[in-house]
Structure formats: C-alpha cells, structure tokens
N, C-alpha and C positions, 0 to 999 in steps of 0.2 A: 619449202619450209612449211611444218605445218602452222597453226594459230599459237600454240603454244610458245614456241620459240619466236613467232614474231614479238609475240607481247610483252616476253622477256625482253626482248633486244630495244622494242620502244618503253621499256621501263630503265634500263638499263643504261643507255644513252645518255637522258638528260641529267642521271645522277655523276655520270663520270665526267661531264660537263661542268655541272659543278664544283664538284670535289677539284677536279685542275683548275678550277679559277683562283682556286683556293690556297693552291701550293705557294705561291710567289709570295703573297701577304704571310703564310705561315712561317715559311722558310726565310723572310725576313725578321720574324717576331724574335724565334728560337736562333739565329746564326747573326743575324747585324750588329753590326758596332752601336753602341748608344750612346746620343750624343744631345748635348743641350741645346736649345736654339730659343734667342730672345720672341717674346710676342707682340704685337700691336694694341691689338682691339677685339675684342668679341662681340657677341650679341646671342644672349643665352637659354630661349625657349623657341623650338616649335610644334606647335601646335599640335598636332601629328603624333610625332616622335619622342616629345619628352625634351628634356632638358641635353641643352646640347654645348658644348663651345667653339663658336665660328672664330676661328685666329687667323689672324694674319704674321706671318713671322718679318722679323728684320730683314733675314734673307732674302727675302720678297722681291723688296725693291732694290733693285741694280743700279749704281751708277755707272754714265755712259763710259765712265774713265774706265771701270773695269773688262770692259767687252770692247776687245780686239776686232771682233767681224764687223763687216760692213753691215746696214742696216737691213738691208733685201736679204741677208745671211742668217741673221735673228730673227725680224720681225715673224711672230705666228709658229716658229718654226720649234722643235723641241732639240735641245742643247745640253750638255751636261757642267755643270755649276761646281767646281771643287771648292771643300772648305778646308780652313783651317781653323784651328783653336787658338783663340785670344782670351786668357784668362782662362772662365768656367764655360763658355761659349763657345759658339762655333761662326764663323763669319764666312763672308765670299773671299776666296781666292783668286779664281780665274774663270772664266767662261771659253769653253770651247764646243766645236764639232764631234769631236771625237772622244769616244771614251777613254776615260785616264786608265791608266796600266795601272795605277797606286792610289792610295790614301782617298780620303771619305771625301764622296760624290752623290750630288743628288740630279736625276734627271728630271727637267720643266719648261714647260712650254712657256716661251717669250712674248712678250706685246707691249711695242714700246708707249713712252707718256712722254706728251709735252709740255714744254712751260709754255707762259704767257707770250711769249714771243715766235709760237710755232714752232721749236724747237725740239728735236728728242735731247730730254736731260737724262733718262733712265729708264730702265724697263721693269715692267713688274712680270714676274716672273710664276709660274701654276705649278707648285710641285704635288698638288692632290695632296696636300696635306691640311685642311683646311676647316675642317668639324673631328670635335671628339664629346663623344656621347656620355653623361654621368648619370647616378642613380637619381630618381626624381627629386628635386626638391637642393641639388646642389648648386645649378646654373644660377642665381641670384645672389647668394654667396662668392661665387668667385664673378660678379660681376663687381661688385661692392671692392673687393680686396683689387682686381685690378684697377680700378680708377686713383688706387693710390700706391699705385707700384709697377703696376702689369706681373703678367704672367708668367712661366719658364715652361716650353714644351718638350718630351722626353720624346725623343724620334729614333726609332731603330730604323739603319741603313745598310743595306747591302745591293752590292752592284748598281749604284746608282738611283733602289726603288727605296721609299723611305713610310716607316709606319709610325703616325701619331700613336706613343702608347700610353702617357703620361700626360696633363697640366697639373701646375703648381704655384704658389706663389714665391715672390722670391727671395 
C-alpha cells in the first residue's frame, strides 16, 4: 500500500468510529417512544461546560419489594427495568434479567442501599441518564423553579437505551 492510501485509511478509521458511536443515541432520538419521568434534584453549573442539569429520576431508586432476583443477581450488575404509566408518568414495573419482548424498558446498572440496620431496603439504579446541558445562563432558573416543585424529564427510549432530551417544570 502506498503512503497515500495508508493516510486515507488512518484518516478514515477514527471518523467512522465515531460516526457509529453515534448511531444508537441518534437512532433513539428520531425512533423512541417519549416518555415522561418525575426528577429529584439537580445541581446546575460546571465550571467547564456551562450550565448543566444533574437529575436524579424517581426511577432511580428501586424498592427491594420490586426485584425478584437475589441480591448476588443485582448487585453491580446491569438489568432491564420495565415501566409503566401512571397518570402522566412513567414508573417501575418489574425488574428483570432478561430483555422484555414488549412495552417501554430502560437498561441500568444496580447498586444496592442500606438502611440503618444494615439492610438492603432498595437499589439505586444508573440508567446514564443523568446530565442535560442548557444555553448559558438557564441552570439557576430552573434550579429556583425546582425547589418548589421539581422537574419533569422528557426521555426518548428504544430497546431499553434511553436519551435525556427535555427538562421542564411541572
């Protein structure tokens, strides 16, 4: 091969590496079901990056009543979470192993919490959904509107992968 075509080929590489990192996020934006999901808390500047909102959803946190596996079966491990809709929301359904054949699922990594008594009462749950970035100067606005309300996040989901696209107030 001569220099030419190598240069191509390591120019070419780390573009098309990209671009497919890219498909999944995209392909969820434009095809996922949209769905609403209550928030916790934020914390809405860094430094860096601008204005951002770090949410924590309801979804979050798991109670132990709703997870069937054992805890060596959870713990750390990544599971898929079905919801269903109560009201304008979306809530936990079931937790399982294995991917649901139907209806809106989000996949997230487990790590159980104790109570005061050493106890697993619930797990908090990682669905990577957990910063959404606004134009400068928004993060302090909706930190103010959340302390008297909280927030509502707009999350497109397909196949289990789920993209913050929205916050709003409620």
């Amino acid at each position: 091969m001569n220099q030419k075509k190598m240069f191509i080929l390591a120019v070419l590489i780390p573009l098309l590496i990209l671009l497919a990192m890219t498909i999944k996020p995209q392909m969820t934006v434009l095809f996922g079901q949209e769905i609403l999901l209550e928030t916790k808390a934020f914390d809405p500047t860094d430094l860096f990056r601008g204005d951002y909102v770090a949410v924590s959803f309801v979804i979050s946190d798991i109670p132990k009543s709703k997870v069937t596996l054992s805890i060596d079966k959870v713990s750390r491990k990544n599971l898929y979470v079905s919801l269903k809709q109560e009201g304008k929301y979306y809530v936990v359904d079931q937790v399982s192993e294995n991917k649901p054949k139907q209806g809106v699922y989000l996949r997230g990594k487990f790590q159980e919490m104790y109570n005061q008594s050493g106890e697993v009462d619930k797990f908090n749950v990682d669905y990577s959904l957990d910063k959404y970035f606004l134009e400068q100067g928004n993060g302090k606005g909706l930190q103010q509107e959340s302390r008297s309300g909280g927030l509502v996040g707009t999350v497109k989901v397909l196949g289990g992968y789920g993209v913050l696209t929205g916050i709003a107030t409620r």
